[in-house]
N, C-alpha and C positions, 0 to 999 in steps of 0.2 A: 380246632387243630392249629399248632402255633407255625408260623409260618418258617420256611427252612434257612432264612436270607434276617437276620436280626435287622431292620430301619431302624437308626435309631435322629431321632430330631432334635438333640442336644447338642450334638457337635458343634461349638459353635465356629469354632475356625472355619468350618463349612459354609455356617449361615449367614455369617458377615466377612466372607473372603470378598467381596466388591468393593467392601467402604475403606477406607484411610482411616487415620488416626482420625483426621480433621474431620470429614465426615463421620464419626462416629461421636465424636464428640459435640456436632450439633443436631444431633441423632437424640442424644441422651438430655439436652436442653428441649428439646420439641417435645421428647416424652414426659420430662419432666414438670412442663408447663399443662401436658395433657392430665395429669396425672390429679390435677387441682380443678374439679368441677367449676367453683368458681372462678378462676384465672380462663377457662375457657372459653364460660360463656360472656364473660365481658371482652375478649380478645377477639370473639367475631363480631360483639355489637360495633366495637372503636373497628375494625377493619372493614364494615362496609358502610359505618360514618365516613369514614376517611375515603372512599371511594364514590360517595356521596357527593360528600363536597369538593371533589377530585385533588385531595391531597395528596400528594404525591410518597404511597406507599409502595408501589408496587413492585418495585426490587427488591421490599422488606420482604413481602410474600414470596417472589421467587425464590430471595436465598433462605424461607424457613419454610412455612406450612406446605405453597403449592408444588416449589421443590420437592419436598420429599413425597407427595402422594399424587401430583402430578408430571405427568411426562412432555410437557409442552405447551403453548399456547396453539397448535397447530400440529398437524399430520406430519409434514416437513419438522417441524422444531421437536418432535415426537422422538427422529429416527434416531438420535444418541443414545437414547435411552433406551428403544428395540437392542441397539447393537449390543448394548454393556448387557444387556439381558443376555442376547446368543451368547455372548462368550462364557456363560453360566449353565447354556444347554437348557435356559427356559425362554419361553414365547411367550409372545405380546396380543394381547386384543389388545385392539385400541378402542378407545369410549369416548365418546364426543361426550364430554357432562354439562351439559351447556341446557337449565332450562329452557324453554320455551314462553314467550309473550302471553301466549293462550289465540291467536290469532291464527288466519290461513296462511297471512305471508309467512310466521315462525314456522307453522308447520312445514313450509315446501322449503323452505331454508334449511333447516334439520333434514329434510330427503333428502338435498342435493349433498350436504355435508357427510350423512351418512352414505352414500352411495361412492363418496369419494372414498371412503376407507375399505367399503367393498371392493372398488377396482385397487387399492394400493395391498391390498392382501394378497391377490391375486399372486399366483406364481411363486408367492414367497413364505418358502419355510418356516421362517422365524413369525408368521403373522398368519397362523392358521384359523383365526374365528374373525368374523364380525359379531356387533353386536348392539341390538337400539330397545329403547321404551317407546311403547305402542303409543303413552299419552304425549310423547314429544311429535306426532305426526296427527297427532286427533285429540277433541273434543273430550277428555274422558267423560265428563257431562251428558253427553251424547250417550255414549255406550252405558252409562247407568241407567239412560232410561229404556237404551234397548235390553238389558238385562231384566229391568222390572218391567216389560212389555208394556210400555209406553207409547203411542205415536205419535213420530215426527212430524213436522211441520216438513213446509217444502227447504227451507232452508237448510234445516237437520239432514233431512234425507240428504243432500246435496253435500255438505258435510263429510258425512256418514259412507257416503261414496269415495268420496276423493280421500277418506283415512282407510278404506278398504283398499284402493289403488296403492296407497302408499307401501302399506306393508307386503302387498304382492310384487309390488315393485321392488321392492329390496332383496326380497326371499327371489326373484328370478335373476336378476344381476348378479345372485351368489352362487348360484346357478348356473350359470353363464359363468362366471368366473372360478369355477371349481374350488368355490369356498364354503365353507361355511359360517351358519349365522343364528345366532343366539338372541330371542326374545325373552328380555325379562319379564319377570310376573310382577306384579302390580296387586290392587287393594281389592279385597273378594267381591264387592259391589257393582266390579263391572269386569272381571278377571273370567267368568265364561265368555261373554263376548271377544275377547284377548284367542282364548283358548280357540275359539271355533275357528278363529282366523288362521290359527298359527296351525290346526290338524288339515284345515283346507287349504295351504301351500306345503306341510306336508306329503299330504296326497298327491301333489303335481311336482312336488320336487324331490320327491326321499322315492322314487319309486327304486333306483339299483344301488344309492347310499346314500348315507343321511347326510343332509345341507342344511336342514331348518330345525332346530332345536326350539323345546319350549323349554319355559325353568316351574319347576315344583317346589314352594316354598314348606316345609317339612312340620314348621312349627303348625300349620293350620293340621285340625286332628282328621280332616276328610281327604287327605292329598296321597298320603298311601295310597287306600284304595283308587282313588283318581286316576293315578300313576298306572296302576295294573288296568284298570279301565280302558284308559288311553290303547295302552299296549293290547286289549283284545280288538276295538275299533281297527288300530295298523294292523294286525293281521287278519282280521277279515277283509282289510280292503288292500292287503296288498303291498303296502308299504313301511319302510323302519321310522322308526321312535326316536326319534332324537329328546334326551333328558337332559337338561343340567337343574342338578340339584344341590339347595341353597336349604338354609334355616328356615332365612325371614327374614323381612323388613320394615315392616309396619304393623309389629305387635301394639303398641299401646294406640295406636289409632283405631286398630281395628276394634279393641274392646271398648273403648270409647262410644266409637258409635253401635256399636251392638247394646251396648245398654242405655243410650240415649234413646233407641230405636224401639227398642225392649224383643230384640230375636235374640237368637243362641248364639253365643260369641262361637267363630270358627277358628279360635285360635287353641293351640292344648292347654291340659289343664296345669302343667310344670314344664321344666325344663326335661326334665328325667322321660315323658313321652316326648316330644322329639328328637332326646336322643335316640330312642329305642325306634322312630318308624323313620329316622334320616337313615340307619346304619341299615333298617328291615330293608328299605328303599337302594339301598347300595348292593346290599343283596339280591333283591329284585334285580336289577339289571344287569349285575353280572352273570344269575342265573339262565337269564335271555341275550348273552349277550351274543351279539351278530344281528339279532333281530333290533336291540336296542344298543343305541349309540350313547356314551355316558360324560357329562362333563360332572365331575364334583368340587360346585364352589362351595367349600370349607375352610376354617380357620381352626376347626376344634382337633389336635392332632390323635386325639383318640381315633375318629373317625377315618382319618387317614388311614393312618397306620391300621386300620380295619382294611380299609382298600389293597393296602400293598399286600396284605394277608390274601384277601380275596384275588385277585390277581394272580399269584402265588398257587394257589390251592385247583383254580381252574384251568392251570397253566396255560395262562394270557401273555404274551410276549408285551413285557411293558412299554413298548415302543409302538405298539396297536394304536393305531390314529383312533382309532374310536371309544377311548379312554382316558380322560384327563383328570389332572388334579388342578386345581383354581384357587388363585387367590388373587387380595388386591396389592395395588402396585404399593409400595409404602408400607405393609403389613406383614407379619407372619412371615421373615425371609429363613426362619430359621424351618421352615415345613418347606416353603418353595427351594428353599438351594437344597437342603438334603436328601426329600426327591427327585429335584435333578441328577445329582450325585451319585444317588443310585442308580440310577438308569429310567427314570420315570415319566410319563410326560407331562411337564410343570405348563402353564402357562399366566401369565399374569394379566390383570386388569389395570392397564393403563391409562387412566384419564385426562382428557386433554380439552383444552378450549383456552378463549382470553379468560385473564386473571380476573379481572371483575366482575364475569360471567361465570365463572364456575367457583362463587364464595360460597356460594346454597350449598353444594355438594363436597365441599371443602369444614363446612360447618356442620354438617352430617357425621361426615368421618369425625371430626372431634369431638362431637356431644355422643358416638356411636360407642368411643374410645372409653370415655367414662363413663358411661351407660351401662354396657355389658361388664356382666361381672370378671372383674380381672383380667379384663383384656388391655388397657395401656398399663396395669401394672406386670402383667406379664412380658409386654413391650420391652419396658422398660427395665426391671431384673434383669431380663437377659442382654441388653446392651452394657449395663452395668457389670455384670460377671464378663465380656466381652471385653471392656475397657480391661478392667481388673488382670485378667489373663494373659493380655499382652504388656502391661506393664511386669509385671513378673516372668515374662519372656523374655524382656531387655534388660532385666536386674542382671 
C-alpha cells in the first residue's frame, strides 16, 4: 500500500540547508579525494605517520576529514555540533570512537568516558541515546572463549567479571538517568556473549520502557529469526525489546575467518537477502510495535522510505519516541534532513574523541566510503548537483 504523505529524499535544498557555499565546497574536495581508493588509502597511511612522528597535522584533520565526520575532541567541544543539529529538528548520540589499549586501565577509562555522556544526555532532548562497544570495556578474547565454552583461568574470570560490571553499570546509570542506550553488535565469534548480556540488563531495565537496546546486524542470514526470538524470550519474561537495526559491519572479516576455520559463513549469501530480511526485520517491529522499541541505523533510502511507509500505514505518530531513523554524522544528510522535515525522528551518530585517537575510526569511514558500492559516489553527485543548483540560483 503506497503511503498517503509522498517522502521524497532528493530535495536537496533540504539536505544541505546547514552548509555554506564554503562548507560545501570543502564538502565536495573531501568527497572527491574519497572517491579515489587509492588517494585514500595512502591519505591515512601519511596521516597516522604524521601523528607518529608528531608532525604537526592536526588542524589539517580538523579543518578536513575529522571536521566533517567528527563532532569534537570531547563531550564539551561536541556541543556546537548537538546545536546546529537541533536547529534541523535532528538529535545527537554521541560516540566516544576512541579504541581501547586492550588493557583494564583502557577499559575503566572508556567506562568513566562513557558514563559521562550518559549523565550529559540526561534531561536533554536533543541527546536522546547513549551508546558503547562491549569490546571497548572488555577482553573480546575473553568472550570468545566463553562463546566456545572454554575455561577461564582465574585471571579471566576476574576479567570477565569486571567487563560484566561494566556493561551493567552503564545500562543502570541510563536508567537512572531516564535515557537510553544502544549496544552495538560486534563479530559473531563472541556476539552471543554481547547478546546475553545486553537481554539480561534488558530484563532489569526495560521492564515499563525500553532503556537498553541491542543492535541486529541484517547482513548475517540468522539474525531475522534471532530478532523474533529475542522478541518471544521479552515477552515471556515480561519485558520490551529494544532493536536498532543495522546491515553490518564486518562482512569481509567475518567470511575470512569462516573459511580459514572451515564452518558456515553467517553472513548472506548477496546483497538482495539483506535487503529483503533488514526491510522483513523493519516489519517485524513495527508489527509489535509498543512491545518493540525500534532504532533503524540505515543509509540505504529505500529502506527508509519503507519505514515512513510503515509508520504511515500503522498509524504511528512520527514523533513516537520509540521509533527512529539513524545515521552517521558526516553521511547521508540528504535522508537525515528530509526526515526531519517531515516530521520524523532523525537522529545522528556523532563521533568524538582526540584527533590522533580516533584515526582508526576515521579510516574506517573512508575505506567504508569506497568499499560500499556507490556510496562516496552517491555522496558526492549530490553535493555536486547541490553546488550546481545554487550557482544557477544566483545567475
Amino acid at each position: 500500500m503506497p503511503t498517503k504523505t509522498k517522502i521524497s529524499l532528493e530535495n536537496l535544498e533540504v539536505a544541505f540547508a546547514s552548509k555554506s557555499d564554503a562548507e560545501l565546497r570543502k564538502m565536495y574536495l573531501i568527497f572527491a579525494t574519497m572517491n579515489n581508493n587509492t588517494a585514500v588509502k595512502m591519505g591515512i597511511k601519511m596521516a597516522n605517520l604524521a601523528f607518529k612522528i608528531k608532525f604537526p597535522i592536526k588542524g589539517l584533520m580538523k579543518s578536513t576529514m575529522f571536521g566533517h565526520f567528527c563532532g569534537g575532541e570531547s563531550i564539551e567541544d561536541s556541543q556546537q555540533t548537538v546545536d546546529e543539529l537541533a536547529a534541523f529538528n535532528i538529535k545527537t548520540i554521541l560516540d566516544y570512537s576512541v579504541e581501547g589499549e586492550g588493557n583494564e586501565d583502557s577499559y575503566e577509562a572508556t567506562y568513566k568516558e562513557i558514563l559521562k555522556t550518559v549523565e550529559r544526555s540526561s534531561g536533554d532532548d536533543n541527546i536522546p541515546f547513549a551508546v558503547f562497544k562491549v569490546t571497548g570495556l572488555g577482553d573480546y578474547k575473553i568472550m570468545t572463549k566463553v562463546q566456545e565454552g572454554k575455561a577461564l583461568n582465574c585471571s579471566e574470570k576476574a576479567s570477565f567479571v569486571r567487563l560484566k560490571s561494566r556493561v551493567d553499570g552503564l545500562c543502570k546509570a541510563a536508567a537512572k538517568a531516564k535515557t537510553r542506550i544502544l549496544i552495538d553488535a560486534e563479530e559473531s565469534w563472541f556476539q552471543d556473549v554481547i547478546d546475553q548480556m545486553v537481554y539480561e540488563a534488558m530484563e532489569k531495565y526495560n521492564q515499563e520502557q525500553c532503556i537498553v537496546y541491542n543492535t541486529y546486524q541484517m547482513y548475517r542470514h540468522d539474525m531475522l529469526q534471532r530478532l523474533k526470538d529475542a522478541n518471544e524470550v521479552a515477552l515471556a519474561k515480561g519485558y520490551k525489546l529494544g532493536a536498532k537495526l543495522v546491515r553490518g559491519a564486518y562482512m569481509e572479516k567475518e567470511r575470512e575467518r569462516a573459511k580459514v576455520k572451515g564452518y558456515l559463513s553467517p553472513i548472506q549469501p548477496d546483497k538482495g537477502s539483506s535487503d529483503r530480511d533488514y526491510d522483513a526485520a523493519l516489519a517485524f517491529c513495527i508489527e509489535n510495535f509498543g512491545q518493540i522499541s525500534l532504532v533503524s541505523g540505515s543509509h540505504n533510502e529505500r529502506s527508509n522510505i519503507y519505514l515512513t511507509e510503515l509508520i504511515e500505514e500503522n498509524q504511528i505518530n512520527p514523533k513516537d519516541e520509540n521509533v527512529y531513523f539513524a545515521q552517521l554524522y558526516g553521511m547521508s544528510d540528504n535522508i537525515s534532513y528530509n526526515l526531519a522535515n517531515a516530521g520524523f525522528n532523525v537522529v545522528k551518530y556523532v563521533p568524538y574523541g582526540p584527533v590522533e585517537k580516533v584515526m582508526p575510526y576515521l579510516g574506517r569511514r573512508a575505506e567504508e566510503n569506497t568499499s560500499v558500492a556507490g556510496q562516496s559516489s552517491r555522496e558526492f553527485d549530490l553535493i555536486k548537483k547541490e553546488i550546481s543548483r545554487r550557482r544557477n540560483l544566483n545567475k
